[in-house]
C-alpha positions as CSV (number, residue, x, y, z in Angstrom):
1,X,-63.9,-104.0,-38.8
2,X,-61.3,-103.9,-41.7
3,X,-62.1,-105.4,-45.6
4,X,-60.5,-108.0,-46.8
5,X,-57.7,-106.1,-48.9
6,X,-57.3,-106.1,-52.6
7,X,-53.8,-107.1,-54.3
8,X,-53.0,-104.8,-57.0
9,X,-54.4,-106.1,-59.7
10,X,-57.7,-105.5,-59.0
11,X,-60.2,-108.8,-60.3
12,X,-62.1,-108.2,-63.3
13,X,-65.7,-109.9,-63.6
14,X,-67.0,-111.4,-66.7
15,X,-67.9,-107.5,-68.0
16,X,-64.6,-106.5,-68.0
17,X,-65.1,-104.3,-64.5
18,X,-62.8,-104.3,-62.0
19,X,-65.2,-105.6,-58.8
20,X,-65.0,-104.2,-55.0
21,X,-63.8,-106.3,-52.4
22,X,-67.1,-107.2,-50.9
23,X,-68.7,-107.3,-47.6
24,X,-66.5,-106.8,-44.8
25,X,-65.6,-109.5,-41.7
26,X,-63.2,-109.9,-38.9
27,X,-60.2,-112.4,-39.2
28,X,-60.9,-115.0,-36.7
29,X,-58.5,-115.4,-34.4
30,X,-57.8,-116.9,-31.2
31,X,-59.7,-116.5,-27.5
32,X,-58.7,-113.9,-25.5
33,X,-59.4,-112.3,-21.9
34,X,-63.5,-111.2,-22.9
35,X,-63.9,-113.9,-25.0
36,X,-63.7,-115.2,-28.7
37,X,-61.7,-112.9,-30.9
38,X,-62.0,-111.5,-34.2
39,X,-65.4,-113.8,-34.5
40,X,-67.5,-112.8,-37.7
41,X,-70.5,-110.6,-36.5
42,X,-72.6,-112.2,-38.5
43,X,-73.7,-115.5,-39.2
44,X,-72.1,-116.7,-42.7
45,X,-73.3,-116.9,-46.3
46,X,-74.0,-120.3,-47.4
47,X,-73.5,-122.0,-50.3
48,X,-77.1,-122.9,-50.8
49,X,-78.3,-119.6,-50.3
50,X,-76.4,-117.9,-53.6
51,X,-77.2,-121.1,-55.5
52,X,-81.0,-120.7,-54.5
53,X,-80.8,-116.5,-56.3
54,X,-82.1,-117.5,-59.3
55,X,-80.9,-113.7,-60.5
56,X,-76.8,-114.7,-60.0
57,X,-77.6,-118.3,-61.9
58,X,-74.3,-119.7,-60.3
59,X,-74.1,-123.4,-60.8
60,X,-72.1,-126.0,-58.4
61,X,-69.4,-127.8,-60.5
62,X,-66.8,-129.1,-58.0
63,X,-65.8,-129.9,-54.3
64,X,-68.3,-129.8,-51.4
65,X,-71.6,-128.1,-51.9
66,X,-72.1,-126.5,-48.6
67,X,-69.9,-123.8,-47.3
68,X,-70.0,-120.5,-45.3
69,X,-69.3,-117.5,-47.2
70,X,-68.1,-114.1,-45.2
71,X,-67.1,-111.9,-48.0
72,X,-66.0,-111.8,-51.7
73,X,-62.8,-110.7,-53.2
74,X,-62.1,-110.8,-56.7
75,X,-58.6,-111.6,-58.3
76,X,-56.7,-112.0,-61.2
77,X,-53.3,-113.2,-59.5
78,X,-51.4,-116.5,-59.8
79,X,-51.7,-116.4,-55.7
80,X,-54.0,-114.5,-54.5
81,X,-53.7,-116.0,-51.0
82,X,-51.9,-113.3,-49.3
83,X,-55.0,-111.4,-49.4
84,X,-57.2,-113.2,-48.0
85,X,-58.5,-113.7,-44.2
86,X,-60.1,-117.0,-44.7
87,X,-63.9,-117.4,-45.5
88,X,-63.9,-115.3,-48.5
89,X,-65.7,-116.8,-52.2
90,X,-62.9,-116.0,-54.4
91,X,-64.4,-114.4,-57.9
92,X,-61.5,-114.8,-61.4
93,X,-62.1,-114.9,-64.7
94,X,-59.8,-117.7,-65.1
95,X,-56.4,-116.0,-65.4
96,X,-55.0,-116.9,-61.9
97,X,-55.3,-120.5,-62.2
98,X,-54.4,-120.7,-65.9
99,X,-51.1,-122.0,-65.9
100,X,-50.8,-124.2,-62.1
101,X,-54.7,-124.8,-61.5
102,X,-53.9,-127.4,-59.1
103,X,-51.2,-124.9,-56.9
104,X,-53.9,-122.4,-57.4
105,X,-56.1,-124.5,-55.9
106,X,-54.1,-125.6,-53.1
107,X,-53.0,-122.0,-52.2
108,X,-56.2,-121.1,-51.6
109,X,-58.0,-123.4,-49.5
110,X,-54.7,-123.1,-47.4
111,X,-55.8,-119.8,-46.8
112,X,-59.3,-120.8,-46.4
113,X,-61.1,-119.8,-49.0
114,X,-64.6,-120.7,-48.6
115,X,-65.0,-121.6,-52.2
116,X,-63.9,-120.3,-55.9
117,X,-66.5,-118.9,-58.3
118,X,-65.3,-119.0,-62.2
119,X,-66.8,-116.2,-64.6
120,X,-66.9,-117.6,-67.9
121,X,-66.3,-115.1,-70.5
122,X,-64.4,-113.2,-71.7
123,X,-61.4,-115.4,-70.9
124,X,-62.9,-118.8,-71.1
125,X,-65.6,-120.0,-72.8
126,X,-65.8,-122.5,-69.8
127,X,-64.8,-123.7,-66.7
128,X,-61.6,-125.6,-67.3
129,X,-61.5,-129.6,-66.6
130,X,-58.5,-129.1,-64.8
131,X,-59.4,-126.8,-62.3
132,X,-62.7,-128.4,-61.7
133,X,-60.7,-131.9,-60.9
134,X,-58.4,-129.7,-58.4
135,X,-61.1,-128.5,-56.2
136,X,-62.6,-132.0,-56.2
137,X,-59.3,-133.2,-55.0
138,X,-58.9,-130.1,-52.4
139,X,-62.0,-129.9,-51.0
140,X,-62.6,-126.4,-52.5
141,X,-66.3,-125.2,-53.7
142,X,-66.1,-124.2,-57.3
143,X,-69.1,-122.0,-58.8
144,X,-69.4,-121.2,-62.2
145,X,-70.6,-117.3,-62.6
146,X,-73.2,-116.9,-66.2
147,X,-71.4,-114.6,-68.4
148,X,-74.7,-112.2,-67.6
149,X,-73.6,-112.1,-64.1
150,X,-71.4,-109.5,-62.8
151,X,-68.8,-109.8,-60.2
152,X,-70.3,-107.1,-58.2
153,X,-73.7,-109.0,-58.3
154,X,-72.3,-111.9,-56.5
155,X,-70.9,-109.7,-53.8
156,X,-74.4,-107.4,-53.7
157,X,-76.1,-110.6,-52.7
158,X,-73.5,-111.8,-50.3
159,X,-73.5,-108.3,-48.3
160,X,-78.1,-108.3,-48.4
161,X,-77.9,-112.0,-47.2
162,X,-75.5,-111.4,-44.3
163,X,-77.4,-108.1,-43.4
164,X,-80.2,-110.1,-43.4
165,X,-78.2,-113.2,-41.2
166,X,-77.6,-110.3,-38.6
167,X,-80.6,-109.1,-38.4
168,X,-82.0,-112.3,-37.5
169,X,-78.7,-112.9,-35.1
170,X,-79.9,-109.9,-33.1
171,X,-83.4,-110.8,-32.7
172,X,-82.2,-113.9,-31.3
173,X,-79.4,-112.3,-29.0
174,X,-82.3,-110.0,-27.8
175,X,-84.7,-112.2,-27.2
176,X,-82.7,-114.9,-25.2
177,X,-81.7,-112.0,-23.2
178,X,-85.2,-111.0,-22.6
179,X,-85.9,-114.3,-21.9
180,X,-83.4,-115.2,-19.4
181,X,-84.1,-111.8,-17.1
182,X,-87.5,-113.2,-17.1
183,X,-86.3,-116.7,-15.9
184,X,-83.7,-114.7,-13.2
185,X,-87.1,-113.6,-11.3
186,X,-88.6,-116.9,-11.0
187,X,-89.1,-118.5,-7.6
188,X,-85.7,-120.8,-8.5
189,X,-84.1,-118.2,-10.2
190,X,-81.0,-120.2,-10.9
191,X,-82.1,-123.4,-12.5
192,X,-84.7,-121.5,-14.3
193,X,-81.6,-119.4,-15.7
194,X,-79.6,-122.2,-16.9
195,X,-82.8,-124.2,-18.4
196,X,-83.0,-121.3,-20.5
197,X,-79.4,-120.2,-21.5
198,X,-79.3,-124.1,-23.1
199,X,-82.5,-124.0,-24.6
200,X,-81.3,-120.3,-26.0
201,X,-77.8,-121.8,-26.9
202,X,-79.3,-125.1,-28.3
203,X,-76.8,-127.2,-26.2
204,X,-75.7,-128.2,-22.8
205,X,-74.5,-125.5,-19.5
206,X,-73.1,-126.6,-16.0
207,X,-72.3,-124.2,-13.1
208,X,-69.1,-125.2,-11.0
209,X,-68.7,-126.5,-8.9
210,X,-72.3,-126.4,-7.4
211,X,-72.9,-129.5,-10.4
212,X,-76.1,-127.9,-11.6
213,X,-76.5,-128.9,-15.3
214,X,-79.4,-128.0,-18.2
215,X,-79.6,-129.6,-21.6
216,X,-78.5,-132.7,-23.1
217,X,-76.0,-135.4,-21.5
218,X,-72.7,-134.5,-23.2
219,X,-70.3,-137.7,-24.3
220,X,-67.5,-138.2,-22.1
221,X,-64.8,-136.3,-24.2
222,X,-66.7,-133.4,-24.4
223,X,-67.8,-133.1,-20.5
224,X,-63.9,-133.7,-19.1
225,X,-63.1,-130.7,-22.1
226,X,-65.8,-128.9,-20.3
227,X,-64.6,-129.7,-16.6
228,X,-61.3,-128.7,-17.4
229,X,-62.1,-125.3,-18.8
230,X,-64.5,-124.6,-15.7
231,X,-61.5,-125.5,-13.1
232,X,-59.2,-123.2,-15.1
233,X,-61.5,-120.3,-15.2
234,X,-62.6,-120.7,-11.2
235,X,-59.4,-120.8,-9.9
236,X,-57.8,-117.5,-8.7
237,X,-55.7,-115.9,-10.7
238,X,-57.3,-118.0,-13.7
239,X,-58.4,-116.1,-17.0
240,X,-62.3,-114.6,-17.1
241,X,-62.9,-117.1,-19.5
242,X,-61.9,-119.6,-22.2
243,X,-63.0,-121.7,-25.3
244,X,-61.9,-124.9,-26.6
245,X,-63.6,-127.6,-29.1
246,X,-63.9,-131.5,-27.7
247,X,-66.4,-134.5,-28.8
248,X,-67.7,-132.7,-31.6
249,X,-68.9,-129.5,-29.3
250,X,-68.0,-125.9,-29.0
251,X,-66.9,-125.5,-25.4
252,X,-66.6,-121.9,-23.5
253,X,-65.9,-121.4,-19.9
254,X,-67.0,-118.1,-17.8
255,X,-65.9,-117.1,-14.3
256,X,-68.3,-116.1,-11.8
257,X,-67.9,-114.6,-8.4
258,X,-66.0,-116.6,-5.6
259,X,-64.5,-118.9,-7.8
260,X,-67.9,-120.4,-9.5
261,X,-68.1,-120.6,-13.3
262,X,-70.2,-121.5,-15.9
263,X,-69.9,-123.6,-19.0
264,X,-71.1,-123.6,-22.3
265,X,-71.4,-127.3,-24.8
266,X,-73.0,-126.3,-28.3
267,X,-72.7,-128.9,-31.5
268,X,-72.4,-125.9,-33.2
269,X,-71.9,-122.0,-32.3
270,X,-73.5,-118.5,-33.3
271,X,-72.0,-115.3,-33.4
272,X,-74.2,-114.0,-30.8
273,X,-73.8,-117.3,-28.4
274,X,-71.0,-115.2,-26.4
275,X,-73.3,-112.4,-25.9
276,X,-76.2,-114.7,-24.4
277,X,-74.0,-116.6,-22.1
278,X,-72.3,-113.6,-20.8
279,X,-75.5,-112.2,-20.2
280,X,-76.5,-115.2,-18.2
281,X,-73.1,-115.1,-16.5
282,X,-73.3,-112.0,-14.8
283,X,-77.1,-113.0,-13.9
284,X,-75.6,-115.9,-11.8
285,X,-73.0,-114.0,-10.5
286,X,-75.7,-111.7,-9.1
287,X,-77.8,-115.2,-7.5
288,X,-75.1,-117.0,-6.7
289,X,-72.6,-114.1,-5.1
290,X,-71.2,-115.6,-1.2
291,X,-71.3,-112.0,0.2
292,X,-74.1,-109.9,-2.5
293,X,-74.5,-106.9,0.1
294,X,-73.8,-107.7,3.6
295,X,-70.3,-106.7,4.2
296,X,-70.3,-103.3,1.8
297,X,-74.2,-102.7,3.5
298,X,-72.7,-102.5,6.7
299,X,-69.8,-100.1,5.6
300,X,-72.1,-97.9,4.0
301,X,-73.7,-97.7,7.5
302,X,-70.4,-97.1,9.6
303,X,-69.7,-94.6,7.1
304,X,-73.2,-92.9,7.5
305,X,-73.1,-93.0,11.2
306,X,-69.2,-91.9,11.9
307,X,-68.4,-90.2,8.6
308,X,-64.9,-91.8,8.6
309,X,-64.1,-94.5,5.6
310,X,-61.0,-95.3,7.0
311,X,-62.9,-96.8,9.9
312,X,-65.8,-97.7,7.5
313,X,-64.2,-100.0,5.1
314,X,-61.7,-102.6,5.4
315,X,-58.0,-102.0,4.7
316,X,-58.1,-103.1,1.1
317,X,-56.6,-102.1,-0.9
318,X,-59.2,-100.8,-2.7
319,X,-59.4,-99.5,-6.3
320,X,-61.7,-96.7,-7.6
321,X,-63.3,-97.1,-10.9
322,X,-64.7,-94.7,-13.3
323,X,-67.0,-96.3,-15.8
324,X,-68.5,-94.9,-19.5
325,X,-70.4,-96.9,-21.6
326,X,-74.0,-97.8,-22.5
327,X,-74.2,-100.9,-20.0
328,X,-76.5,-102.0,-16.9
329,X,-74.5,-100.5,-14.3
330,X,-76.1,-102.9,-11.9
331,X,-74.3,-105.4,-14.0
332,X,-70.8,-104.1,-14.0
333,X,-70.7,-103.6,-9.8
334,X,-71.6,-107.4,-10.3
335,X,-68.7,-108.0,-12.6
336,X,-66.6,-106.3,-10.6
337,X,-67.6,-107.9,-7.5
338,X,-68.6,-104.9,-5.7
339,X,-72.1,-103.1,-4.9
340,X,-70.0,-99.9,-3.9
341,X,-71.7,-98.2,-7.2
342,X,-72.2,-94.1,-8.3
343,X,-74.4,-93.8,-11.1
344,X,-73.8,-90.4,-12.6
345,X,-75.3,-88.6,-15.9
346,X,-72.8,-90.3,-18.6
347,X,-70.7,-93.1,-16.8
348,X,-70.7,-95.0,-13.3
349,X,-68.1,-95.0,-10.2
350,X,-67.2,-98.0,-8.4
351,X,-65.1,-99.5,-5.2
352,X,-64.0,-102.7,-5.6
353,X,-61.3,-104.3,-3.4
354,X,-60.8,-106.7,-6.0
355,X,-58.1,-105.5,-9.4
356,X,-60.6,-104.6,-12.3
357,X,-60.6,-105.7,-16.0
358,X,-61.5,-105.2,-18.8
359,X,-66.3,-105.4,-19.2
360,X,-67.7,-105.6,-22.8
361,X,-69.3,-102.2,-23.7
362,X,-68.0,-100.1,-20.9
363,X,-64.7,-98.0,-21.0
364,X,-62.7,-98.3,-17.4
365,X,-60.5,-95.7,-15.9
366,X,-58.7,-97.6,-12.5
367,X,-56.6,-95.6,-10.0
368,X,-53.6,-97.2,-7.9
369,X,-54.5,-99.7,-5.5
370,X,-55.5,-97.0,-2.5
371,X,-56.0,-97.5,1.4
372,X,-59.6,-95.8,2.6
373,X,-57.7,-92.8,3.5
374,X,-56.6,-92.8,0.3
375,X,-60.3,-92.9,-1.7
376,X,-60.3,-89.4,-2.6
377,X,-57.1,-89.2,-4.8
378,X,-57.9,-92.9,-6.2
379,X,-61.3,-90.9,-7.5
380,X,-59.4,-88.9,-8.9
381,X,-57.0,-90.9,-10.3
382,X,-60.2,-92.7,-11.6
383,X,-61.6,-90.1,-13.4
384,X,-58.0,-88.9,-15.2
385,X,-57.3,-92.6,-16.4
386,X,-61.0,-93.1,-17.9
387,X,-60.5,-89.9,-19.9
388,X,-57.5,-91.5,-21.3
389,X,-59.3,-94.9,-22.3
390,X,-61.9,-92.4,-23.9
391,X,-59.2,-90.9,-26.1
392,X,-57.3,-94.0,-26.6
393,X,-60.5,-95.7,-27.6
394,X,-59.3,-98.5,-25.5
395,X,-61.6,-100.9,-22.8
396,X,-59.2,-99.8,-19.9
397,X,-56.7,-97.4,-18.9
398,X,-54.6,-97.9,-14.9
399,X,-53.8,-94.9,-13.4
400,X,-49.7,-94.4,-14.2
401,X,-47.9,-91.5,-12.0
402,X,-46.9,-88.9,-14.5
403,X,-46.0,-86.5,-11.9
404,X,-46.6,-82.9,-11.0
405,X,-47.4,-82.1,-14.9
406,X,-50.3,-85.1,-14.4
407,X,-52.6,-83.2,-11.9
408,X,-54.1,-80.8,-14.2
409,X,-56.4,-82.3,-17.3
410,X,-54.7,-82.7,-20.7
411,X,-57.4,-80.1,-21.9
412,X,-56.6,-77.5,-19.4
413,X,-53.1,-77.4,-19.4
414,X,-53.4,-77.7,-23.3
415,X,-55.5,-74.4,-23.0
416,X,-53.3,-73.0,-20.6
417,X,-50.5,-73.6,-22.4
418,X,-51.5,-71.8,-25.6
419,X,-52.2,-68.9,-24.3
420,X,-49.4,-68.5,-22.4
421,X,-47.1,-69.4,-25.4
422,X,-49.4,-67.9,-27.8
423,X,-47.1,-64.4,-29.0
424,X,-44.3,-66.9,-29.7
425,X,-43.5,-68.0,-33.3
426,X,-42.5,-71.9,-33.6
427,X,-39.1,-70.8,-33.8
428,X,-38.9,-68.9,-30.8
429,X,-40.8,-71.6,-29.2
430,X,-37.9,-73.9,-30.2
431,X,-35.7,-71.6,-29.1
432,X,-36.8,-71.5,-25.6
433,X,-37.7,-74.5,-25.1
434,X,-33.9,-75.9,-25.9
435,X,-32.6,-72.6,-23.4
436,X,-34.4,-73.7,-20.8
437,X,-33.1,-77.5,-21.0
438,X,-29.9,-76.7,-21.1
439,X,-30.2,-74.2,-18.0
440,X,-29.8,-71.0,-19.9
441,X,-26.5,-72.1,-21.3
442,X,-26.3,-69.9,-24.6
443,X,-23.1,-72.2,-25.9
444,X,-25.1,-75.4,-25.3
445,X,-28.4,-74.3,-26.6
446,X,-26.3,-72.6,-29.5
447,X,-24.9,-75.8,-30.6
448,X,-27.7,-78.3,-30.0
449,X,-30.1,-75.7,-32.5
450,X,-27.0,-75.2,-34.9
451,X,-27.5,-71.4,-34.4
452,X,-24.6,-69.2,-33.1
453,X,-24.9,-68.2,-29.3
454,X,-25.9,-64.0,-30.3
455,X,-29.0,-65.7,-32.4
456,X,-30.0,-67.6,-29.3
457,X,-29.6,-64.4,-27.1
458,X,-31.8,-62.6,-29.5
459,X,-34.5,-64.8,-29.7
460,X,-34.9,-65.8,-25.9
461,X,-34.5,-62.0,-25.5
462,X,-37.2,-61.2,-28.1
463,X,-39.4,-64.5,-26.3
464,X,-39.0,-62.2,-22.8
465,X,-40.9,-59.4,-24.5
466,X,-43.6,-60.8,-26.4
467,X,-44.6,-62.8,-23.0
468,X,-43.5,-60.0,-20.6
469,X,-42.1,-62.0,-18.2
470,X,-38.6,-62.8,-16.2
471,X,-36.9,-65.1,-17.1
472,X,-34.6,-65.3,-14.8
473,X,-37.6,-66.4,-12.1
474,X,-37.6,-69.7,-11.4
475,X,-41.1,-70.4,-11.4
476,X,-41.7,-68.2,-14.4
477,X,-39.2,-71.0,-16.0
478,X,-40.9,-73.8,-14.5
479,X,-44.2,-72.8,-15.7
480,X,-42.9,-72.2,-19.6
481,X,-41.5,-75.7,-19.5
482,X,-44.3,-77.4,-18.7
483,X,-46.1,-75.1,-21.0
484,X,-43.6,-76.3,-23.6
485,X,-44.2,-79.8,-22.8
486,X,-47.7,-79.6,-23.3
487,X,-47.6,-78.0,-27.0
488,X,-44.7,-80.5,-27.8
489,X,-47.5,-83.1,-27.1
490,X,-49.9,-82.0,-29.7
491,X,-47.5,-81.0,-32.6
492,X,-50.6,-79.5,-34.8
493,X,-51.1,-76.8,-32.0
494,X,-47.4,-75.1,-32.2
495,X,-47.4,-71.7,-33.4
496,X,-47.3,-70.0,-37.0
497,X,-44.0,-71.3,-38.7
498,X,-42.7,-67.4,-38.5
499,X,-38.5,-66.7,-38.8
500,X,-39.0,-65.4,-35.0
């Protein structure tokens, strides 16, 4: 999560003090492959809940009077708007909008500025008729701030009421989740399930195309929006899900298991609405699955009784799957589409026959699509490309074919490689390194270090020594390149910056 940044001059509030930034938000941004992007974490600030702090004594001058506040910035600038994400209350003691209040004005609820709060004092001794008239005629919030207010005050209370907002948002995420596991063991689990993901979302759900519905009738715009989304997600090759907004409702679309999906209709939508129906999502996925055990049960029992997976499984191709995260396991084989499942201290396997992407809360490591001869190598693969999602810091990582060099851990060969390399200097290092790709050619490797050829011969000589090894053995040579390769990887771990 980044803050909203500061332009350099740094706002002052009506004390003379330049102010932080505020509470920090994501931008929001467009839908992608998991769902919403860049969607505030937390409920917003409203409007009504600053005027209510009888402490700030702000006072609503201008424009509407109800807004939704994710952070505070503070700004002394012509045109701030650059700096902003959108949603921020804008805090200036009046030198911004001095001399073009209604281009101020304009600027910033074209960046989408939640509203404008005006210190009075030291600058002004009040709020100027002409910006007040602007943000009438923009449709921007304008707030006067008490000359015993500071600027950090106002953004103090912004940060304690959205802790407060997500507190309350997690609650609710927690117990709808609660609440719907309870409903998925009733008698008629599914119904039960999407009776209460409505009443949890406060709107209307369908499951395609099996036409079961829960909550209220939606108006005709809003249902063919809804239809739409639920066609686009269930057919193959679709995306996992997507969001649109029709006949005044929220709309959001999740793909289930052979093809099914379910849809979401909410007048109006939480930050933790994607949590709950994804939650309820993979539940149906586990009621509603065409083939939940049958065909991977009887696998498991060739496999037992003949000890062969080539003869156990289908051709495929299959993909192994290391998983780390903090996740229902349970609930990842289901989003997967597989029941082929390895719990393990720290992270999960899997076999799916079906390409893998990307779960919420789990880091993925997937090997090369693999035949069932192939399973143990695509393990292996597995486990190498999930250590890489781990260091990346990234939801998934494929298995890519880096060769021989690729079969031994980064942390081994890293190891490895240092102590093999660790009696050279970084210069003799250097010096080897460029020897060895030009195939021992003392003129080449001369020119390409901008040395003279007797220099090279002395320090690949004096290299020879310290490591007590022939060079002119081919595998000795093939093992100090790779060695070479390794370090070049990690500059910090080259050796002391000695002459050689």
């Amino acid at each position: 999560m980044t803050a909203a940044p500061r332009d350099p001059e740094s706002g002052k509030g009506p004390g003379g003090a330049a102010e932080p930034a505020g509470p920090e938000r994501l931008p929001v941004g467009p839908a992608g492959p998991a769902g919403p992007v860049g969607e505030p974490l937390t409920p917003p600030v409203l409007l009504a809940a600053l005027l209510g702090d009888r402490e700030l004594g702000l006072r609503h001058l201008a424009g509407p009077a109800t807004a939704g506040v994710h952070g505070v910035h503070a700004s002394e600038m012509p045109d701030p708007s650059p700096y902003l994400l959108g949603g921020e209350l804008l805090l200036t003691a009046g030198a911004g909008p001095a001399d073009d209040p209604d281009g101020y004005v304009a600027r910033l609820a074209g960046a989408g500025a939640a509203a404008l709060g005006f210190g009075v004092a030291p600058v002004h001794e009040e709020v100027p008729a002409a910006l007040a008239e602007a943000c009438a005629r923009h449709g921007l919030p304008l707030l006067e701030v008490p000359p015993r207010t500071p600027f950090s005050a106002v953004a103090r209370a912004v940060g304690r009421l959205m802790a407060e907002a997500r507190t309350r948002e997690l609650r609710r995420v927690t117990e709808a989740q609660q609440a719907l596991a309870a409903a998925a063991a009733r008698p008629d689990p599914v119904p039960a399930v999407l009776a209460r993901l409505a009443a949890s979302l406060g709107g209307s759900v369908a499951l395609w195309p099996a036409g079961r519905t829960a909550g209220p009738e939606l108006p005709a715009p809003a249902w063919e929006a809804l239809s739409a989304l639920l066609a686009r997600v269930g057919r193959e090759g679709g995306p996992a899900t997507a969001t649109d907004r029709a006949g005044g409702h929220h709309l959001a679309a999740y793909a289930l298991a052979g093809r099914a999906a379910l849809g979401t209709a909410t007048p109006a939508r939480a930050p933790g609405d994607h949590t709950v129906a994804s939650v309820a999502a993979v539940l149906l996925t586990l009621l509603t699955a065409e083939r939940p055990a049958g065909a991977e049960a009887a696998a498991l029992t060739r496999l037992l009784l003949d000890g062969d997976p080539a003869e156990a499984l289908a051709a495929g191709p299959w993909y192994a799957v290391h998983a780390r995260g903090s996740g229902d396991p349970q609930a990842l084989a289901a989003a997967l589409g597989t029941v082929l499942l390895d719990p393990y201290e720290g992270g999960v396997r899997l076999l799916t026959d079906r390409e893998p992407a990307a779960q919420p809360g789990w880091r993925l490591g997937v090997s090369a699509p693999a035949a069932p001869s192939g399973l143990a190598t695509a393990d292996a693969q597995a486990e190498r490309a999930v250590r890489r999602a781990e260091a990346a810091r990234t939801p998934l990582a494929h298995h890519t074919d880096p060769g021989f060099a690729g079969l031994v851990g980064e942390a081994e060969a890293r190891a490895h490689a240092e102590a093999l390399l660790g009696p050279l200097s970084a210069a003799l290092r250097e010096t080897l390194r460029g020897w060895l790709a030009h195939h021992g050619n003392w003129d080449r490797t001369a020119a390409a270090l901008g040395v003279h050829r007797n220099t090279v011969r002395q320090r690949v000589g004096r290299a020879a020594e310290l490591l007590d090894r022939d060079l002119d053995d081919p595998d000795v040579r093939m093992e100090l390149w790779f060695a070479l390769r390794t370090t070049d990887r990690d500059p910090d771990r080259r050796g002391p910056a000695q002459p050689w």
